[in-house]
C-alpha positions in Angstrom: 11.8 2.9 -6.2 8.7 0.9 -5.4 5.6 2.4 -6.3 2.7 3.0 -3.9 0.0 0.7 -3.9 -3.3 2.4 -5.1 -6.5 1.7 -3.4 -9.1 0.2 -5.4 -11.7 2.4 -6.9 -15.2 2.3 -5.1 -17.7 1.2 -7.8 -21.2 1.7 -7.6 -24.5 -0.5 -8.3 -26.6 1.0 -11.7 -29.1 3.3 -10.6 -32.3 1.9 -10.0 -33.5 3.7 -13.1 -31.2 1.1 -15.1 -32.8 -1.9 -13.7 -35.7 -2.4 -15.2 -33.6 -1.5 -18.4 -31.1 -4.0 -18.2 -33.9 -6.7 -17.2 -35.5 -6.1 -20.4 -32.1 -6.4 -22.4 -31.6 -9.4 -20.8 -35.1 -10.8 -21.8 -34.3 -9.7 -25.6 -30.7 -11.8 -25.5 -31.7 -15.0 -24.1 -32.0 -16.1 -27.4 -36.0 -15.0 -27.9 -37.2 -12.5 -30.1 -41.0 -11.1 -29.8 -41.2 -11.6 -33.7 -40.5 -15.3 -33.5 -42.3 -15.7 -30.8 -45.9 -14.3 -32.1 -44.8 -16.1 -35.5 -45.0 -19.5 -33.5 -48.4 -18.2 -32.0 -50.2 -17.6 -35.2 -49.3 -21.0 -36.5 -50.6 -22.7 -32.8 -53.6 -20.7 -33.8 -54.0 -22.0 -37.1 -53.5 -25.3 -36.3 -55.6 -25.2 -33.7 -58.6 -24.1 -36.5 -57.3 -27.1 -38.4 -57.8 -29.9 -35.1 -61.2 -27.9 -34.5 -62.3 -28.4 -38.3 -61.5 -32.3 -37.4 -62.6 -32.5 -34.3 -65.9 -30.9 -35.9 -66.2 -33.0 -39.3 -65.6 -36.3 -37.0 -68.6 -35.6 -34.6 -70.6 -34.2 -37.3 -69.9 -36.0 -40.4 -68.0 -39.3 -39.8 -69.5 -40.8 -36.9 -72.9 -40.6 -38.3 -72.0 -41.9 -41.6 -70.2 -45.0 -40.1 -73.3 -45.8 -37.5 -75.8 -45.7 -40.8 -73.4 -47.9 -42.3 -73.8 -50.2 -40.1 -77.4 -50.3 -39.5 -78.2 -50.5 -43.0 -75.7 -53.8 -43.4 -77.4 -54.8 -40.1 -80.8 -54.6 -41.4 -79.8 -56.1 -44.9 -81.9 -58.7 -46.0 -80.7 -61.8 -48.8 -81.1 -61.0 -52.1 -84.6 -62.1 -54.0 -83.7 -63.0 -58.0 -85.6 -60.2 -59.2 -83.1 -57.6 -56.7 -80.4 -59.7 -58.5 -81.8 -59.0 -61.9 -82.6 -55.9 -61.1 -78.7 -55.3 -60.0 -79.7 -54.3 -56.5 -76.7 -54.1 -53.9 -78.1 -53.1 -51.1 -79.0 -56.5 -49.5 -77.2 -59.5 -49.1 -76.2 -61.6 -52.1 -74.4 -65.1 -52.4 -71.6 -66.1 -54.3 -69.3 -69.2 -54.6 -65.4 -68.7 -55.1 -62.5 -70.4 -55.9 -59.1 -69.6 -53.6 -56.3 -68.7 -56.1 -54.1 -68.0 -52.9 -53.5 -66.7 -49.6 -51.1 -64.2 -48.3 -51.0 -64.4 -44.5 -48.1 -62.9 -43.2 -47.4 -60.4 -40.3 -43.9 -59.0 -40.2 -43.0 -56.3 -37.6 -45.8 -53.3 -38.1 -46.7 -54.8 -41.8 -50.0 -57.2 -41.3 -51.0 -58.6 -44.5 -54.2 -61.1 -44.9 -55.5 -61.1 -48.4 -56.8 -64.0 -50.3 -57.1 -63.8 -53.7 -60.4 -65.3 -55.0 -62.0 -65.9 -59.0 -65.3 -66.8 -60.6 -65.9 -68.5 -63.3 -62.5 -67.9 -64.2 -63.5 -64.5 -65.3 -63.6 -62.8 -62.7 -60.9 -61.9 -60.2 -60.4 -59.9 -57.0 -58.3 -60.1 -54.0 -59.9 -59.4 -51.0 -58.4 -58.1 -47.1 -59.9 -59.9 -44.1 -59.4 -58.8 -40.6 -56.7 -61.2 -39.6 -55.6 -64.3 -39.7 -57.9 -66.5 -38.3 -60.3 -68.4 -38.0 -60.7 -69.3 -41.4 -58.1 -67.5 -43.8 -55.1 -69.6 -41.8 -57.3 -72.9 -43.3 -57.6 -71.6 -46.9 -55.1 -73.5 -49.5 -55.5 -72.7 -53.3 -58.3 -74.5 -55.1 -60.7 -74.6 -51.8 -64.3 -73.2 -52.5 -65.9 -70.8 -50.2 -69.2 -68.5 -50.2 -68.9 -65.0 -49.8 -71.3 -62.8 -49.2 -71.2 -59.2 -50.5 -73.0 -55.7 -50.1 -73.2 -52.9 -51.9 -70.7 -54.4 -54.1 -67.8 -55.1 -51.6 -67.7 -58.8 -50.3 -68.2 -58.5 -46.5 -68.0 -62.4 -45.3 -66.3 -65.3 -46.3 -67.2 -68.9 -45.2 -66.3 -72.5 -45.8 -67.8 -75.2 -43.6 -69.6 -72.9 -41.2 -66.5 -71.0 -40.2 -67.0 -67.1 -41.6 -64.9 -64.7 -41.0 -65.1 -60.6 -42.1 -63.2 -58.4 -44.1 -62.1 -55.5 -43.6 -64.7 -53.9 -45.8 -67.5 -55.2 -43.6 -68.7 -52.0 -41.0 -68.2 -52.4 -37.3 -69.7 -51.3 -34.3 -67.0 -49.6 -33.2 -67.6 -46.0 -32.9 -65.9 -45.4 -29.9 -62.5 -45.2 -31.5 -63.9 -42.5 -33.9 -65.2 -40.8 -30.9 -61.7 -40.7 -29.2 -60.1 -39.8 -32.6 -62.7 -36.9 -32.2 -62.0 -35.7 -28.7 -58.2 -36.1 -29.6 -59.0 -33.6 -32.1 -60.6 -31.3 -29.9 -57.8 -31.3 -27.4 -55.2 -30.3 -29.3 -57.2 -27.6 -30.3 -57.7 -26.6 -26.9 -53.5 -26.8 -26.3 -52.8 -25.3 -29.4 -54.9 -22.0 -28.7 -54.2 -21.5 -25.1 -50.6 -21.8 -26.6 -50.9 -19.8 -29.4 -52.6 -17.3 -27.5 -49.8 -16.6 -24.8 -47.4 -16.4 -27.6 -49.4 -13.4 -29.1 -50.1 -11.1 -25.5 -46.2 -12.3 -24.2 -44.2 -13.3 -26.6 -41.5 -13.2 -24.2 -42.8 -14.4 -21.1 -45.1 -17.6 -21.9 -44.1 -19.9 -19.3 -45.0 -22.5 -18.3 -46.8 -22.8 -21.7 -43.9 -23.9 -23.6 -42.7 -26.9 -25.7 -40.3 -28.2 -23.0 -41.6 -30.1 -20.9 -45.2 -29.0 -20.2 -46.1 -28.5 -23.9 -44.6 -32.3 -24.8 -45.7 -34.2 -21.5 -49.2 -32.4 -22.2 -49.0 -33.7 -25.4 -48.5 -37.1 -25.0 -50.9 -36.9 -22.2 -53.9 -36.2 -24.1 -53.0 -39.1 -26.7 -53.0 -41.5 -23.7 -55.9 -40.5 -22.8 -58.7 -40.4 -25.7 -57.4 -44.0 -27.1 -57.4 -45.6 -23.3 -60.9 -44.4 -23.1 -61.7 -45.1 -26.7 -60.2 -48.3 -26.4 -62.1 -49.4 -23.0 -65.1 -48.4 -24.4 -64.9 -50.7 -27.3 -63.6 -54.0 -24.8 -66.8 -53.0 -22.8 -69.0 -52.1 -25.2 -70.2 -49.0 -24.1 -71.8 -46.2 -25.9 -69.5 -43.9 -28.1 -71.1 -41.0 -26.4 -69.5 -42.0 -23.0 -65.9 -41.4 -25.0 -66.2 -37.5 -24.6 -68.3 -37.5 -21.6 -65.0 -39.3 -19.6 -62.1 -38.3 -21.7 -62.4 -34.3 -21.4 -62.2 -34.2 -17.5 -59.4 -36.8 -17.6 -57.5 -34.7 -20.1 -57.8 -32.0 -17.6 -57.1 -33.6 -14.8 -53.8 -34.7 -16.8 -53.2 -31.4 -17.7 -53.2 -30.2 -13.9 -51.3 -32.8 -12.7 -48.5 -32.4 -15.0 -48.8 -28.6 -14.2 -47.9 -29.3 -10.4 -45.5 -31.5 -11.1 -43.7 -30.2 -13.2 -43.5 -26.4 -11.2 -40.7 -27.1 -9.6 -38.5 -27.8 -13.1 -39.5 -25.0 -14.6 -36.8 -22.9 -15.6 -36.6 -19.6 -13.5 -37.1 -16.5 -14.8 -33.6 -14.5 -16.0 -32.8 -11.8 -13.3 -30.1 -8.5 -14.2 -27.2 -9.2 -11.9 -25.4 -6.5 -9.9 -22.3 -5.5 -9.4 -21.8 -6.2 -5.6 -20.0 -2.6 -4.2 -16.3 -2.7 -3.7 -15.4 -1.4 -0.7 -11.6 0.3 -0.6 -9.4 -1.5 1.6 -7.5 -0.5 4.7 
């Protein structure tokens, strides 16, 4: 004897009362936690104080120190024999060297220029020049050259009019300090507004998160403060244009990455209902 065939029971949707419920337990086990969350935001915060402090110490401290430096060794003068007897290193003195070798090499990232010079075979030091040419690629052992030094560091070295600096002589090229300075700054700026989110919704930050807007961001505002920097030194302008152009390009960047990117971002995690069964037949 067959048995009769049972009509389907009519379920029925949760209550609306459950809906906001179930939205938030779905929020909890997407693999977030509040906690974790507002963790991650103090640290943004705190390394955000830490870029700040940089930021602050570069604008404040460095850039002025390295433009006296170089306006001091600009306005050296050569040595008198009483500022050498006296042991005065703050202008220009004279010495003649002996090569003992060379090391001019440049393999992959490593860059090594050094040549190793001596006195009066008392005296010996190696010295790093910035690059290869145009003199250390002509320097063999036993060649004589004149160096000049400053505040105790050898700055120059010639031989037969060619000179050519070391890395120890100052530069005139603020502009890269200045863009590692608004670097600094920006990733202040991203790391609070991140932070920040984290701490008043944990749980619903977007589109301020890591992937993608946090990374592209990221490697945005690097782009930008050493293209700047690094026009400004092939130009030669100011280091206080650096800031001046690099902050509203960073934000432009930062908007245009936001548009772009609005149609990836991930949508946000609805409660699904149970569609209504209706009993057959």
């Amino acid at each position: 004897m067959r048995s009769r065939a049972t009509a389907p029971r009519e379920t029925t949707a949760p209550p609306e009362t459950t809906a906001p419920r179930a939205w938030a337990k779905a929020r909890f086990t997407d693999g977030r936690s509040p906690g974790r969350a507002r963790r991650t935001g103090v640290l943004l915060i705190l390394l955000a104080l830490a870029s700040a402090a940089a930021c602050w110490l570069t604008f404040a401290r460095w850039l002025p120190s390295d433009g006296e430096c170089y306006q001091d060794y600009r306005a050296a003068e050569p040595c008198s024999s009483d500022a050498l007897s006296r042991g005065d290193t703050d202008c220009l003195s004279t010495w003649h060297l002996t090569v003992q070798k060379t090391e001019n090499r440049t393999a992959g990232k490593e860059s090594v220029h050094d040549a190793t010079l001596t006195y009066r075979d008392s005296w010996r030091r190696t010295v790093h020049l910035d690059g290869s040419g145009p003199l250390l690629e002509r320097l063999v052992p036993g060649d004589r050259v004149t160096a000049t030094a400053w505040r105790g560091e050898i700055m120059v070295l010639g031989k037969d009019g060619v000179r050519q600096d070391t890395l120890e002589a100052p530069r005139d090229e603020l502009q890269m300090n200045a863009a590692a300075g608004v670097l600094a700054g920006l990733l202040a700026a991203q790391c609070l507004v991140f932070g920040v989110v984290r701490l008043v919704r944990p749980l619903d930050h977007e589109p301020l998160t890591w992937e993608p807007y946090g990374r592209w961001l990221l490697f945005g505002l690097v782009g930008v403060s050493f293209a700047v920097g690094l026009s400004a030194v092939w130009t030669g302008l100011p280091w206080g244009t650096v800031p001046l152009v690099a902050v509203p390009l960073a934000a432009c960047v930062a908007l245009w990455f936001r548009l772009r990117l609005r149609p990836r971002l991930r949508p946000r995690l609805r409660p699904r209902l149970r569609p209504r069964l209706r009993p057959r037949g």
